[in-house]
C-alpha positions as CSV (number, residue, x, y, z in Angstrom):
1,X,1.1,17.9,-32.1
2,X,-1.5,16.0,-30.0
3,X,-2.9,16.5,-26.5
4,X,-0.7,14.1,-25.5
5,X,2.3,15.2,-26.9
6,X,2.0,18.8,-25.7
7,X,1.3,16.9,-21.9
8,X,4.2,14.7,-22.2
9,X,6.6,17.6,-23.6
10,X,5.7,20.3,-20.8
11,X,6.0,17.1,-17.9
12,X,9.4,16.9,-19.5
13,X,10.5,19.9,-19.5
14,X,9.2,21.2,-16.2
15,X,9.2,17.9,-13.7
16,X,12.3,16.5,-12.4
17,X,12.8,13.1,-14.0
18,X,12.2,10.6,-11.0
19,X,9.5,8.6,-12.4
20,X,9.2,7.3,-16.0
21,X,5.5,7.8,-17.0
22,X,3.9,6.1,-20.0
23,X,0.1,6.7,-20.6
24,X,-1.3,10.3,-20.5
25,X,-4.4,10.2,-17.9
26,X,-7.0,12.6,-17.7
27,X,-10.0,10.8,-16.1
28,X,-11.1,7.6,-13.9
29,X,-14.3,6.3,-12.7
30,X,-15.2,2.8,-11.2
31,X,-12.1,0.6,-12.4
32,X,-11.4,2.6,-15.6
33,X,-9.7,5.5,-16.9
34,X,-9.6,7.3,-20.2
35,X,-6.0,8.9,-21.7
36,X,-5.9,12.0,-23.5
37,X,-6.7,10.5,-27.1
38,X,-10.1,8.9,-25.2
39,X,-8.8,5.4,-24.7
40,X,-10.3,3.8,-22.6
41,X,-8.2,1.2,-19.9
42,X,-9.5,-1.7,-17.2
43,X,-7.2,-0.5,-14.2
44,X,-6.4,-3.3,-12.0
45,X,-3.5,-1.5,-10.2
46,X,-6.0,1.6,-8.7
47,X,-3.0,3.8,-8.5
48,X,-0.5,1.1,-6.7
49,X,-4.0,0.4,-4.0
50,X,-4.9,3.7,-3.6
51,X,-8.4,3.4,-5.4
52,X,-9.4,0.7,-3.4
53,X,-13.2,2.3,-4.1
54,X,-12.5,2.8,-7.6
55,X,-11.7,6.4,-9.6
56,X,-14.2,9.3,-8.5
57,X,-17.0,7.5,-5.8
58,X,-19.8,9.6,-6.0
59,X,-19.7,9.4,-2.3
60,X,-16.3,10.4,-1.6
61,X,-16.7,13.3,-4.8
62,X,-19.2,14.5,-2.7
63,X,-17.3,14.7,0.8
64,X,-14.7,16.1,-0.5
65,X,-17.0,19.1,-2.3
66,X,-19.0,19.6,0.5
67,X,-16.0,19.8,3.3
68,X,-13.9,21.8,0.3
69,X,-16.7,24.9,0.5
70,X,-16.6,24.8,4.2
71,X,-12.8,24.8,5.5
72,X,-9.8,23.1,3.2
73,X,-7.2,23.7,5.8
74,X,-6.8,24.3,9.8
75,X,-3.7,24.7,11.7
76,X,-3.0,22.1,14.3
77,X,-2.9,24.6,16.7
78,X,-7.0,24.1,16.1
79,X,-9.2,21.0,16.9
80,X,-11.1,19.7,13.5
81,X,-14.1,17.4,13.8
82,X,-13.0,15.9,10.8
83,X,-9.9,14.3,12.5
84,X,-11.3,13.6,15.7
85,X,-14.2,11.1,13.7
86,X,-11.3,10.2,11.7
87,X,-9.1,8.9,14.7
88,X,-12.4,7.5,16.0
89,X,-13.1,5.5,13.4
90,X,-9.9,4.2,13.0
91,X,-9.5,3.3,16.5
92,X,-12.8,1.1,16.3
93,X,-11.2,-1.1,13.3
94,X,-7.9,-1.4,14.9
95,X,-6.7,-1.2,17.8
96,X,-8.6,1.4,20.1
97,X,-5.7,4.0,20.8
98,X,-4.5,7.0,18.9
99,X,-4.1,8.1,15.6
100,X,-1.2,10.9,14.2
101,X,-2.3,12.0,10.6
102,X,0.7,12.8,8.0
103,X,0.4,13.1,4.0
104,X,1.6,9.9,3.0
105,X,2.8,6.0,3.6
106,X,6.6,6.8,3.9
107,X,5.6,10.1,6.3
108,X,3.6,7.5,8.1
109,X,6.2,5.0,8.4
110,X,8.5,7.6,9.3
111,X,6.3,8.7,12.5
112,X,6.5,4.9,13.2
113,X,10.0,4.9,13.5
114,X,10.2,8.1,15.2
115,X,7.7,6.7,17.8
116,X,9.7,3.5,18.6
117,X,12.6,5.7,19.3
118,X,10.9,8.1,21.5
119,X,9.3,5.6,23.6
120,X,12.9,3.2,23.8
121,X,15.0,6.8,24.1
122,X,15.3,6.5,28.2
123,X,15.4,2.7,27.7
124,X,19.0,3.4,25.6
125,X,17.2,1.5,22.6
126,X,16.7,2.9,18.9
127,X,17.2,-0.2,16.7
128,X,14.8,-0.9,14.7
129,X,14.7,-4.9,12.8
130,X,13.3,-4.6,9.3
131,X,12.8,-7.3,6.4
132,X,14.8,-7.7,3.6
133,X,13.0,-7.2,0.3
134,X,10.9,-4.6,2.3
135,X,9.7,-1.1,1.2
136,X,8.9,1.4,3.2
137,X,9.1,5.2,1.5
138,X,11.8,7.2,0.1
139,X,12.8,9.2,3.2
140,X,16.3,8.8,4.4
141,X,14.8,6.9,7.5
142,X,12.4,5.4,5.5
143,X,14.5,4.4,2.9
144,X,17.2,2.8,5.3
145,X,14.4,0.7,7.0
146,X,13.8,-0.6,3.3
147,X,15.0,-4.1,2.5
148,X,16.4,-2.9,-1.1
149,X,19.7,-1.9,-2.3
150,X,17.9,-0.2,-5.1
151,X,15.9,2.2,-2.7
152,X,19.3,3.6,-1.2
153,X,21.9,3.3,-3.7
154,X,23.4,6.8,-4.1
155,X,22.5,8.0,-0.9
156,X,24.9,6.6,1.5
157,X,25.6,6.8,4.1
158,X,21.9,5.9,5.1
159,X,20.9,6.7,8.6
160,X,22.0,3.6,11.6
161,X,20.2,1.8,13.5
162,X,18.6,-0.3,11.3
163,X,19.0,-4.1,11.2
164,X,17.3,-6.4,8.3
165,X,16.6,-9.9,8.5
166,X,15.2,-12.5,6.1
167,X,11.4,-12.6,5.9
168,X,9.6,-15.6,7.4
169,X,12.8,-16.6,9.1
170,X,12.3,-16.4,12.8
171,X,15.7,-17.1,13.6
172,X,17.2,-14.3,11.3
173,X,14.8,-11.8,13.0
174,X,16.0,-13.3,16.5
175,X,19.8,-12.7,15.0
176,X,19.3,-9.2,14.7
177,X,17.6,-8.7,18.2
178,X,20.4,-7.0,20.8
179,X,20.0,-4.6,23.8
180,X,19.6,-1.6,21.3
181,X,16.7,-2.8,19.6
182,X,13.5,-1.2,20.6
183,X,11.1,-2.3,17.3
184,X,10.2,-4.7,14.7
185,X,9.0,-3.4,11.8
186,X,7.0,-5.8,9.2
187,X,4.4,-5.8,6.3
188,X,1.9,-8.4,6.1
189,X,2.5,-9.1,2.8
190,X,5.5,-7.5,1.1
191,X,3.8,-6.0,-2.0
192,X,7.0,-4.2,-3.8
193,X,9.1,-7.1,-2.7
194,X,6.7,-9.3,-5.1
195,X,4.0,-9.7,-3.3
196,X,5.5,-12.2,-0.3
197,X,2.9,-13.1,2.3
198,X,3.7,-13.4,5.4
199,X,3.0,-16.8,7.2
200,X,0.8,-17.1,10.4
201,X,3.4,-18.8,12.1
202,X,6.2,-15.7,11.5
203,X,3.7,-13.0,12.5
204,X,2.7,-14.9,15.4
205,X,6.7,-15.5,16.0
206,X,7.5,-12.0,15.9
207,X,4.3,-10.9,18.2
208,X,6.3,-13.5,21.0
209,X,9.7,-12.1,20.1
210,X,8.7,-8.7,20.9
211,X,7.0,-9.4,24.0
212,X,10.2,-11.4,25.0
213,X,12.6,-9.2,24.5
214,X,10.2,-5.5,25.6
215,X,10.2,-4.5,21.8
216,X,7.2,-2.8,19.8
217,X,5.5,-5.0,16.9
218,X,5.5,-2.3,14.3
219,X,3.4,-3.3,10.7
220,X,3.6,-1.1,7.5
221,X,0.0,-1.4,6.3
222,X,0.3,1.2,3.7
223,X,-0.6,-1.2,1.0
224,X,-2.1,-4.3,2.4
225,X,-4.3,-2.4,4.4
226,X,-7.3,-0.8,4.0
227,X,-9.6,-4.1,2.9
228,X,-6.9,-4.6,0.0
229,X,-6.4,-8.3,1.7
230,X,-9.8,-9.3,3.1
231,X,-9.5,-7.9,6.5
232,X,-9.4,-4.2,7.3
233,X,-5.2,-5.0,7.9
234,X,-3.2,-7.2,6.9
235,X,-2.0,-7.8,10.1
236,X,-5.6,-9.4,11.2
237,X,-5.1,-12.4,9.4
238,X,-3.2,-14.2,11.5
239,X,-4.7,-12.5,14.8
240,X,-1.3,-10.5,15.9
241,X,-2.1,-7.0,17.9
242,X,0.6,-4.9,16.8
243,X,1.5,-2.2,18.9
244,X,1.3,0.5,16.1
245,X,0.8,0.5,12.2
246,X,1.1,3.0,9.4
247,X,-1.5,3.7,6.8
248,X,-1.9,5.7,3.9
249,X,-2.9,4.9,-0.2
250,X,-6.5,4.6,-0.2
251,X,-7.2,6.1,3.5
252,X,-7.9,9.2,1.3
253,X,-9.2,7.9,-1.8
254,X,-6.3,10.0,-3.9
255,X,-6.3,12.6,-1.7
256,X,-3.0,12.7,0.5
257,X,-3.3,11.1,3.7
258,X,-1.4,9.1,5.8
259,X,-2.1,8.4,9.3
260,X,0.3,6.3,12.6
261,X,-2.0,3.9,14.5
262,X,-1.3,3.2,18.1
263,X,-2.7,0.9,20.8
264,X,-3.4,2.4,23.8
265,X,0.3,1.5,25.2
266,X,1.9,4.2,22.6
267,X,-1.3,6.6,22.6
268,X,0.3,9.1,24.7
269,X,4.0,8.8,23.8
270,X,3.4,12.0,21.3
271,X,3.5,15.0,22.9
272,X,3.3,18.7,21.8
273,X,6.3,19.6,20.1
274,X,7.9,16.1,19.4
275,X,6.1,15.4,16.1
276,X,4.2,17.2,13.9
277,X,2.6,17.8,10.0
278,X,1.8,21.4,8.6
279,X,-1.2,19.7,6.2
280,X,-1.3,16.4,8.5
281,X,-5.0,15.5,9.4
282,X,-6.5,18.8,7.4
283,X,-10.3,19.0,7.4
284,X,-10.5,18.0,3.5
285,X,-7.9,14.9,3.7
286,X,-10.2,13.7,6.5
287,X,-13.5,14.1,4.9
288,X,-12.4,12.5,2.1
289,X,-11.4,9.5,4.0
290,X,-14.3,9.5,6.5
291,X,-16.4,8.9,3.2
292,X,-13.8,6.3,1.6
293,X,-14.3,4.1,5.2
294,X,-18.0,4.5,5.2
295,X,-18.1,3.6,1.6
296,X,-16.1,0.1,2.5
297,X,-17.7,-0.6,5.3
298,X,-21.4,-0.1,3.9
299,X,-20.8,-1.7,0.4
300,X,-19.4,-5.0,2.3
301,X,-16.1,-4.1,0.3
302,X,-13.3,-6.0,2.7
303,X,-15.4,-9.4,2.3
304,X,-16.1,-8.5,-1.5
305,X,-12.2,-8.4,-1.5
306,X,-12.0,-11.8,-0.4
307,X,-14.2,-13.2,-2.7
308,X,-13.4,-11.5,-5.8
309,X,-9.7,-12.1,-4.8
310,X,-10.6,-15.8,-4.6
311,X,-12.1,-15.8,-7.8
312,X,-9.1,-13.7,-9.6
313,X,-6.3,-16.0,-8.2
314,X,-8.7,-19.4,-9.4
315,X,-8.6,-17.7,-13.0
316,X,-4.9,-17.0,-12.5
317,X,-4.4,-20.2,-11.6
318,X,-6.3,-21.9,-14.7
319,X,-4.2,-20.2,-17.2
320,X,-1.3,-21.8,-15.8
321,X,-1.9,-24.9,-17.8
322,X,-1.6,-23.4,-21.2
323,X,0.6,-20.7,-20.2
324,X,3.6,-22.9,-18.4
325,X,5.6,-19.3,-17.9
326,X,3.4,-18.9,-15.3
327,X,5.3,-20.4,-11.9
328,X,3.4,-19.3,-9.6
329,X,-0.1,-16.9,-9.0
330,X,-0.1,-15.7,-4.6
331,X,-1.8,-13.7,-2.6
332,X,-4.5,-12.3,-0.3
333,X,-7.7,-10.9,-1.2
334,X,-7.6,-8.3,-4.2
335,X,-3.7,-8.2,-3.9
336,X,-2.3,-10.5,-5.8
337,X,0.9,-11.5,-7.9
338,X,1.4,-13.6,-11.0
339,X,5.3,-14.5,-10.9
340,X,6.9,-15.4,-14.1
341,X,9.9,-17.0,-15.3
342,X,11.4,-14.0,-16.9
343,X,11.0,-9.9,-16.8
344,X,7.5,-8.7,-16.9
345,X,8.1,-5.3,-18.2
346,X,7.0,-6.4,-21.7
347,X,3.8,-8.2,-20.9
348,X,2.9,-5.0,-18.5
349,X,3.4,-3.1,-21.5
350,X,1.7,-5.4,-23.7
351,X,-1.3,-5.6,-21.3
352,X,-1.6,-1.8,-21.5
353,X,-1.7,-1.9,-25.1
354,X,-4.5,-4.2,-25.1
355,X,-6.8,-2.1,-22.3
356,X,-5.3,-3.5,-19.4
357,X,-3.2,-1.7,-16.3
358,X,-1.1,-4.0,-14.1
359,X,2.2,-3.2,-12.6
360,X,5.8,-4.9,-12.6
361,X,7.3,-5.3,-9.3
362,X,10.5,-7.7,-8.1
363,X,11.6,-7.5,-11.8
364,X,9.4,-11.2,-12.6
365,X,6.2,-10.7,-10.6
366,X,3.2,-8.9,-12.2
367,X,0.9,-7.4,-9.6
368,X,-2.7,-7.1,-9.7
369,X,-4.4,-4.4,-7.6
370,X,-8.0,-3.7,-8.5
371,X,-10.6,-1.9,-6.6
372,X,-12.5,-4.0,-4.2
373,X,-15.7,-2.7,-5.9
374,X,-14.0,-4.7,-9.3
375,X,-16.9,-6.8,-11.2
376,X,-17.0,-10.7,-11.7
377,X,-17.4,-9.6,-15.4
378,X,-14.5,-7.2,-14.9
379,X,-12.5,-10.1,-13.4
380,X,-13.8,-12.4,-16.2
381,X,-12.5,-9.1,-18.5
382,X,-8.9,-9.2,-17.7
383,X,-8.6,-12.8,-17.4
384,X,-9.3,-12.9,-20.9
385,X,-6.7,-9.9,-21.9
386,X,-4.2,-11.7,-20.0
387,X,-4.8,-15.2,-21.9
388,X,-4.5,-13.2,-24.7
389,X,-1.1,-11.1,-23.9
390,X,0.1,-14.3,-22.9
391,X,-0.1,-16.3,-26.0
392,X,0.9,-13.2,-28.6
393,X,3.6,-12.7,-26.4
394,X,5.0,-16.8,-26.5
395,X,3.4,-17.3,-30.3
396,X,0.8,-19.6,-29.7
397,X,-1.9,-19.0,-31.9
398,X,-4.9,-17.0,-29.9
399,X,-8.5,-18.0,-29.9
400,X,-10.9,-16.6,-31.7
């Protein structure tokens, strides 16, 4: 029996069966990883944008050592100058208020909800509008402010108060608005959904809905943000101020970490007793995301993302010709999807067969997420894996 087979055996035995793995991983660096045979494998979706500065930065090894011989874990009953600079920092790329630190994107989101309702409670408002085709965790809450069938089937009934409207549809948002609603909640760019951008005109819409109606602008940046689309958040693009946001994925490099954004109007709605996180905003968590900011921020990596990204999608977009089951290639920055006109299960296997990790989201939309350190030659790398999944896959003979 190999290595691999004694890992995948003892997963199945021992872990409850909610995800279906396929490659055994047992190391990463930059934008590759290595399975248990020593395979080696290009990874363009950095753990579904967690990696956004690649597998193991020596910077952010090195954090994480130095802050792990020092103190791991503090209560919240204790101050931490690791989550005070965190906050800090996070407040100078946003929006200048408050930050509450969780474990993860869905724990995040769930604060977000929880905040809305606190702050609408003496109003009488706890409605919250959401998107369909959304995703936004696998809580109860969470999962009930998600846009997908798929997310909640077998768990009804799902929790109220949740309303979903059609994205980039002003109108449909407007439908849902009524004297109980207190928030709406939105990603920039829907990246389970199929990577769906949202248009200037809707984000701007829904900023002068909400301030029309009294409502909070609420944006799940758990995947779009962090640099992923070229700005810090994807909400910057089209120069909206939310009133809060969620964050998580690569905040921590790997490391759990989540984290609630506020402006200064929600900054204070929190108080002792009405939300809290056992390991939220620990001293390791928050090193290791200090050093994941500083890394983007010194390395130029949110306007690398832009570039890079511009130069993916252009190479995307040239295989279209001699690959017509191509429709369509979308997105911002390094986070982008290639839809095609049938199920991209196979080709996302066939691409990991051939040293290439991509994902398959919306059933026909393959999803690139690289780190935004990613090489031109890297770029130029999977371009050519792709060309050549492409044509095995629809029998046109392959180049030489």
């Amino acid at each position: 029996m190999t290595r691999s087979d004694e890992i995948v055996e003892k997963y199945k035995a021992h872990v409850m069966p909610t995800y279906s793995p396929g490659l055994v991983l047992v190391r990463g660096r930059g934008t590759r990883v290595w399975d248990a045979a020593g395979k080696v494998y290009l990874d363009f979706g950095a753990g579904i944008s967690v990696l956004n500065v690649g597998y193991s930065h020596p910077r952010v090894v090195d954090a994480i050592r130095e802050q792990a011989g020092m103190l791991i874990h503090a209560s919240n009953y204790y101050y931490t100058e690791q989550a005070a600079l965190l906050a800090e920092k996070l407040a100078a790329i946003s929006l200048g208020g408050k930050s509450f630190f969780g474990n993860s994107g869905a724990e995040a989101n769930e604060g977000l909800i929880k905040l809305a309702r606190l702050w609408g409670h003496d109003r009488g408002r706890h409605g919250i509008v959401a998107m369909k085709k959304s995703f936004h965790g696998r809580t109860l809450a969470t999962a009930a402010a998600t846009g997908q069938a798929k997310v909640q089937k077998g768990f009804e009934p799902m929790p109220a108060g949740f309303c979903h409207a059609d994205y980039n549809d002003l109108d449909s948002v407007a439908a849902c608005v009524d004297d109980k609603t207190v928030a709406i909640l939105l990603e920039a760019v829907q990246g389970e959904g199929g990577v769906i951008l949202a248009t200037d005109e809707f984000m701007r819409g829904v900023r002068t809905l909400c301030d029309g109606h009294g409502l909070l602008m609420l944006c799940d940046e758990v995947q779009c943000g962090m640099g992923r689309t070229g700005f810090w958040f994807g909400y910057q693009h089209s120069g909206v101020v939310p009133d809060a946001f969620s964050t998580a994925k690569a905040l921590g490099s790997g490391l759990p970490i989540g984290a609630v954004v506020s402006g200064p109007g929600l900054a204070d709605v929190f108080q002792p007793g009405k939300h809290g996180s056992t390991f939220g905003g620990n001293p390791l968590a928050c090193a290791a995301a200090l050093a994941t900011l500083q890394v983007i921020e010194d390395e130029d990596l949110v306007n690398r993302a832009a570039s890079m990204g511009a130069t993916f999608m252009e190479g995307l977009r040239g295989l279209m010709a001699g690959h017509p089951q191509i429709k369509e290639v979308r997105g911002r920055g390094l986070m982008i999807g290639m839809e095609m006109d049938a199920p991209v299960k196979d080709l996302v296997a066939r691409l990991a067969d051939m040293g290439l990790l991509a994902l398959a989201t919306a059933e026909t939309v393959v999803r690139f997420l690289p780190p935004l350190n990613v090489r031109a030659e890297e770029v130029a790398e999977a371009l050519e894996i792709l060309d050549d999944a492409l044509a095995e896959m629809s029998g046109a003979p392959q180049a030489d």
